[in-house]
Every structure is written in C-alpha cells, then in structure tokens.
N, C-alpha and C positions, 0 to 999 in steps of 0.2 A: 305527507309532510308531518315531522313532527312537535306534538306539542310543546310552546313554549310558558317557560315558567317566568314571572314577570312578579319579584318583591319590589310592594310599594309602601316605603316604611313612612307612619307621619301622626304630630299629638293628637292628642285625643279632641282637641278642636278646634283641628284643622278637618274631622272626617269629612264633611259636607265635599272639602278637595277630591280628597282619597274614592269617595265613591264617584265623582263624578266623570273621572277616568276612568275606573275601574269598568262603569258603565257601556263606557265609549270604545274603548279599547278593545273588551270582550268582541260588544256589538259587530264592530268596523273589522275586526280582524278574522269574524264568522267561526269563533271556536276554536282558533287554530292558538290562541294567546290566552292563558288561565293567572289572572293580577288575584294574587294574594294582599289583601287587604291588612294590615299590620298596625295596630295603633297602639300606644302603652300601657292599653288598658284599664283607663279610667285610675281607680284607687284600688283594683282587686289583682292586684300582679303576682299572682299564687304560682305555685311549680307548675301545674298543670298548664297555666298561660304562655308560661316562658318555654316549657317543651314542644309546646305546638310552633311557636315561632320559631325554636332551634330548628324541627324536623322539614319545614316550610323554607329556611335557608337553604338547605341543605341541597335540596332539587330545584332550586334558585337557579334562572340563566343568566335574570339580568335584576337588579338591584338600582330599584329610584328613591329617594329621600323627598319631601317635600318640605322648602327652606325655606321659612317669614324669618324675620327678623325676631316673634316669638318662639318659633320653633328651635331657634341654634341659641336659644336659652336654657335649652331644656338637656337633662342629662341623659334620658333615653335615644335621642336622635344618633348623639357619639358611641353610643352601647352597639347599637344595629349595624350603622355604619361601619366599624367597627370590626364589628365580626364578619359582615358581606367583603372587606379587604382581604381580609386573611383566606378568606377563601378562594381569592384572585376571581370575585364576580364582578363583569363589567357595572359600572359605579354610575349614575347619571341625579345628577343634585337637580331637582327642579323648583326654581326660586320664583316667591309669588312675593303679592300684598307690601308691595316695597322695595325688598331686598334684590336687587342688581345682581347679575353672576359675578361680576368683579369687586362687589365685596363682603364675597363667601371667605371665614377664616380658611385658616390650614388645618388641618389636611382636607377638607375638601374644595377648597383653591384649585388642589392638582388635578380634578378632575375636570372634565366637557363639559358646564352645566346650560339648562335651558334657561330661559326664562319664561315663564308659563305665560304670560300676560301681555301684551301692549299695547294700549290707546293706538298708536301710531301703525302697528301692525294690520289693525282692521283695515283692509284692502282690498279688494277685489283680484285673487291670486296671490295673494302674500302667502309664504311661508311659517305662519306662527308658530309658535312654540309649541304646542302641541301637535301642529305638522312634524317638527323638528322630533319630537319623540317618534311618534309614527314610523320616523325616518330610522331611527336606530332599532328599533324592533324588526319592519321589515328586513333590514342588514342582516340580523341574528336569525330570521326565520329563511334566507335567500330568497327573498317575497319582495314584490313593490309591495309602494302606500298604494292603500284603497284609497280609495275614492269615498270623501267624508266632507259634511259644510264647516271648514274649518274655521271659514270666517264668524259663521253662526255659535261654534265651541269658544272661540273668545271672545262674543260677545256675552255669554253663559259667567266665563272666569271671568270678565270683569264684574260680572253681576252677580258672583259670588267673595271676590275680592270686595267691593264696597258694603255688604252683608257682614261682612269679616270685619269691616272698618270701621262701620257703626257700632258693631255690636262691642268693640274695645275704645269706641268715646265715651259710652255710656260708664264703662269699667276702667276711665283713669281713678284711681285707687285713691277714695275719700278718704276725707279726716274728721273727726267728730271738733267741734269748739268745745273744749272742756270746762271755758268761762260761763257755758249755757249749759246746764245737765238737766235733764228730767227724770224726775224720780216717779218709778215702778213700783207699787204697792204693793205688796202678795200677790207677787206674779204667776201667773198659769205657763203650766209649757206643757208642748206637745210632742212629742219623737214621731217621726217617719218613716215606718221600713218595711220591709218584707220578709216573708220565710228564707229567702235565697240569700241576702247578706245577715241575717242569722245565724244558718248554715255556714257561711264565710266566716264567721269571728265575731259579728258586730252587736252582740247580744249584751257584752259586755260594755264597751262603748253609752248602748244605753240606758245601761245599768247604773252608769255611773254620771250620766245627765242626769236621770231623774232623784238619785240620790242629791244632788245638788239641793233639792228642792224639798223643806220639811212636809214630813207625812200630812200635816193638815192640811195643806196646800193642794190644791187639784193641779194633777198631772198625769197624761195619759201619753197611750203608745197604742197609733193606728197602722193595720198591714194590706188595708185595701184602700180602692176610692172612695166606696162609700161609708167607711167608716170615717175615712178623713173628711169628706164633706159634711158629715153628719156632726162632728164632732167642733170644727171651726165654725159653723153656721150657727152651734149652740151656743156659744158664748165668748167672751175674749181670749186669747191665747198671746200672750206677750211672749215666749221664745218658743218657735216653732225649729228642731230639729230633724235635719233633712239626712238618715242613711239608707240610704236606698242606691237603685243605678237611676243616672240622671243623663237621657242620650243628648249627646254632643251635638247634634243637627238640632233638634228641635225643642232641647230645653224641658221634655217630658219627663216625667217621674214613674217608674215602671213599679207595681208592687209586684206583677208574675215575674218569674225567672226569664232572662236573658243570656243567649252564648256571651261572655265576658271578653271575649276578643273580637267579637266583630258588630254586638250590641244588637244583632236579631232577634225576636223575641224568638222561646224556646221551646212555644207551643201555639197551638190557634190561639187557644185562650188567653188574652192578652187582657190584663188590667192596668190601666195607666190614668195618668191625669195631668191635661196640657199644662205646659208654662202659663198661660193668660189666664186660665181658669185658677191655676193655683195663686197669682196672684188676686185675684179677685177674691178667692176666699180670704188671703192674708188681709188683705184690708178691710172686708168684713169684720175680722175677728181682731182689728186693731194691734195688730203684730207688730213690736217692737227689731226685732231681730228676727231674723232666717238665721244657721246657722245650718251649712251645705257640709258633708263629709263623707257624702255617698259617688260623687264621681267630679270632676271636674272639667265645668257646663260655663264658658260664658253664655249662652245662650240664657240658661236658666238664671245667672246673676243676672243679667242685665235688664230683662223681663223683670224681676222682683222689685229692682229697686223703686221703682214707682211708689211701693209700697211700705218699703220697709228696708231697713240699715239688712248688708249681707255682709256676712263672713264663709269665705271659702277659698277653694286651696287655688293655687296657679301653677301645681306642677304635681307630674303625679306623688302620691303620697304613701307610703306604706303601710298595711293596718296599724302594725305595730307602731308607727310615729302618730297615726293620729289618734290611737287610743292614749299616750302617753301628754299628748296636746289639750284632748280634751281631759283627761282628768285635770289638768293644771287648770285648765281657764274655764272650769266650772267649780274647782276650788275656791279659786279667789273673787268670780263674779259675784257672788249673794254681797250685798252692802258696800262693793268698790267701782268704781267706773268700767263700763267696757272696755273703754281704750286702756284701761289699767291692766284688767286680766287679760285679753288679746295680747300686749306686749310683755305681759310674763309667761305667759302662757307659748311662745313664739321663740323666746329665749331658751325657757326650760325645756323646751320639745326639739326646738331646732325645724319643724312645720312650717312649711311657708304659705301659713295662712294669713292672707287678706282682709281687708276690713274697706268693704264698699257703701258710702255712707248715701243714704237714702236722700236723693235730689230734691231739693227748694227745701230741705228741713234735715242739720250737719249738724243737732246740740248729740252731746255725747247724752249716756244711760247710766242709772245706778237702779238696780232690780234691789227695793229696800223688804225682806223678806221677815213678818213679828216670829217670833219662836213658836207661837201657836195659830199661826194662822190665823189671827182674827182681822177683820174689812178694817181695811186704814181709813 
C-alpha cells in the first residue's frame, strides 16, 4: 500500500493542535500516513521556509487547515489554502475552539469541513470528528479506520481547546490608564537572542534597541540561559527585549538553534529557559516591559503578564516590518509614554504589534532617561 501524504496547514499557536494529530494519525494509521506539519513559521519566514513548504505541497494527497476563529484572521491560512486549490488537493477545513463548520467564510464554505471538538460528541461509539477525518484518509488510502479511543482523543481536544481559551482570556489586549503614568529613571534594558536569529538578520534590530539607550546607561545583550540568569538576578532591568525563537506550545525561549518550520531543536544540545522561570526572573529584576519580537507565543505573553506590561505581535511578522517598527517605537519611547510610541510606532510600521497590560497594575510608562546617566 502506498504511502500517503497528509498537509496539515495551521498558526503558529495553534501547534499544540497541529502535533497532536500529527501524533495520532501517524501512530493509528502504522506508517502508512506521513502529516507534514506546516505552520507560518513564527517571525522568520525566509525563502528557504517557504520552499520547503512549496516542495511538501507538492507530493500533498490531501490538504487539512486548522480553523479558530483566530486562525481565518490571519493571512497565511488563505496563502496555503490557496495554493492546495490550484493543485486540485482534496481540501478538509478542521474547525476548533469555537468556530462551527457553518460559519467557515468563502471559499472555504465550499469545502466538507470537520469539526474537531464536541462536548456533546463524547459518547460511547460516537463518531467524533477526528473519527470523521480518520474516515477520509482511510477513503484516500483504500483502508478502513483503525481501531483508536476516539472518545479518549476528544477528550484530549477539548483539553486542549480550553488551554487555548485561557491562554486568550489572559491576552484580551490591555490598555494602560494614561491619567496614571509611572515614571522610569535611567532605565536598564536588556536584549535576548541568539547566534541563530543573528544569523537571521536580527543583529541589527538590536542594534538599534540598545542605541535607544545613552552610552551611560547600562545595557546589555545576553545569548544564553546563564547569562540571562546571571544578568537579571544582578540587578533591575526595566525593558527586557525578547528576539530569539519563542515555541508556540510551551512559551520557551531557545538560545540554541531550532528547524524554523517545525521548531525542533537542531541539535542534542539544547539551551532554553521556561516561560515560568523567565517570568520569575522578570519580576526579580522589576521589569517594566517585555517587548517580544522573536516569535509569536501566546503562551509566552500570557505567562509574563503576571509580571510585567507585554508588547508582541499577533500575526506573523516579517523581519523586515519589525525592524522598521522597532526602530520607530524605540525612537520615540525615551521621555514619551508607551502607549504613545507603541501607537506611532504601529502606524509608521504598519506591525501588528500588541500592547498587553500587566494585570491588577494598567498605569501607562514614561522610561525618563538624563543625558548622562546620572541616578534620578
């Protein structure tokens, strides 16, 4: 029997979805089914990204999307989709976290779509929606469905459907009270990254952070854990800068290199530092602001805000727009409110970055920085 090729197209944090099929399907179907894992690739969507997805279409049998009501917000879903049409690949929308198959826009209306999830489906024999795929793969392979606890896989999807749900109550998208500001003294900032988005472009980016910030002023740039531990532990750090890759499931900050399409690390050696711990150092070091522009992670926002106001994207982003974002809104932050440079900085870039305000404490910032450095 021959092998079937199975694209599963879906954002960047939806993955936790994405793998937990990919998982199951592989498993269930005993090797006879290879699910290409496709997600828009965080913030680093270089040629090399976009040709492995072209060449991965290409030997495509069958073609799934995975549809929240976040995900048919986004412009890469239409891109994939898009091009699986024209190639005349059977099309399968699988609708989570919400969104009903009956109110999928056009053109993906005209497709059969699932519904991945239903309270009501947990049954003893039901056909869930992930049976229902099962069902259309078999079809394509001249296979029955295996034999799988399907009732147990949707108890799984709703329990990562409500993981989904919290993690976007936390991230309805704050506001600072501007009639409240707190004013920053010779502020400290920190950059986050690695040799690998270095390599990428992003050298420049923090180049142009920490230019923000007069020479007298202390401001560093750490490429591992322990130097970020080491460095937050020593002393305040009021805007800590995040470009690094930041994986989608679990809110991690990798400094080692990762494949950039499917977020595995690259090598045994793996240096990283959890969402929780990273917040726990952010409030150590009395951090005013995260500012995120290494991947886009609710996971990682939502974690932070305990601790600190976050600004981060909601859609993937291209280097080139968000070098052009941050230099505006690190021009205008020294001596203006946040929410001042944020929304010029948003205009002039055209970036659809975020401003998530740090829970039980919404006064806006002015980082007030002396010419020379000296303790306010």
């Amino acid at each position: 029997m021959a092998r079937l090729q199975m694209f599963l197209s879906h954002v960047h944090v939806e993955s936790r979805f994405a793998d937990f099929i990919q998982e199951c399907v592989e498993r269930d179907f005993i090797g006879l089914v290879k699910v290409y894992v496709a997600s828009d690739g965080g913030m680093l969507a270089g040629k090399k990204w976009l040709d492995d997805l072209t060449e991965a279409l290409k030997v495509s049998h069958l073609y799934a999307v995975l549809c929240s009501p976040e995900s048919l917000t986004r412009h890469w879903v239409s891109f994939e989709t898009g091009a699986a049409h024209l190639r005349s690949i059977p099309l399968i929308p699988l609708c989570h976290s919400g969104l009903e198959t009956n109110q999928l826009p056009v053109p993906l209306s005209a497709f059969q779509a699932i519904r991945l999830c239903d309270p009501d489906t947990i049954t003893p024999g039901a056909e869930t929606g992930l049976k229902a795929l099962y069902r259309v793969i078999a079809n394509a392979l001249g296979s029955t469905v295996p034999q799988a606890d399907f009732q147990a896989y949707a108890g799984k999807l709703l329990t990562l459907e409500q993981i989904y749900e919290n993690e976007h109550g936390r991230l309805r998208e704050g506001s600072v009270d501007q009639s409240d500001v707190e004013v920053v003294r010779n502020p400290r900032a920190v950059c986050v990254s690695s040799q690998q988005f270095m390599r990428e472009g992003f050298k420049n980016q923090l180049d142009i952070v920490l230019s923000a910030f007069p020479p007298s002023l202390r401001h560093d740039t750490v490429f591992s854990s322990e130097s970020l531990k080491e460095t937050l532990m020593a002393d305040k750090a009021h805007v800590v800068h995040i470009a690094a890759y930041v994986c989608p499931r679990s809110g991690d900050v990798y400094f080692s290199d990762v494949n950039l399409g499917t977020g595995a690390p690259a090598s045994r050696s793996i240096d990283r530092i959890s969402a929780d711990a990273l917040e726990q150092l952010v409030r150590m070091a009395e951090t005013r602001l995260v500012v995120i522009t290494g991947a886009d992670s609710m996971a990682l926002t939502a974690t932070l805000l305990g601790a600190s106001h976050v600004i981060a994207a909601r859609d993937m982003v291209s280097p080139q727009m968000l070098a052009a974002w941050v230099a505006e809104f690190y021009r205008v932050l020294p001596n203006r409110t946040l929410s001042t440079a944020l929304e010029f900085a948003m205009r002039a870039s055209r970036a659809p970055m975020r401003l998530y305000a740090k829970r039980r404490e919404s006064v806006d910032l002015v980082l007030e920085m002396a010419a020379d450095g000296a303790a306010g």
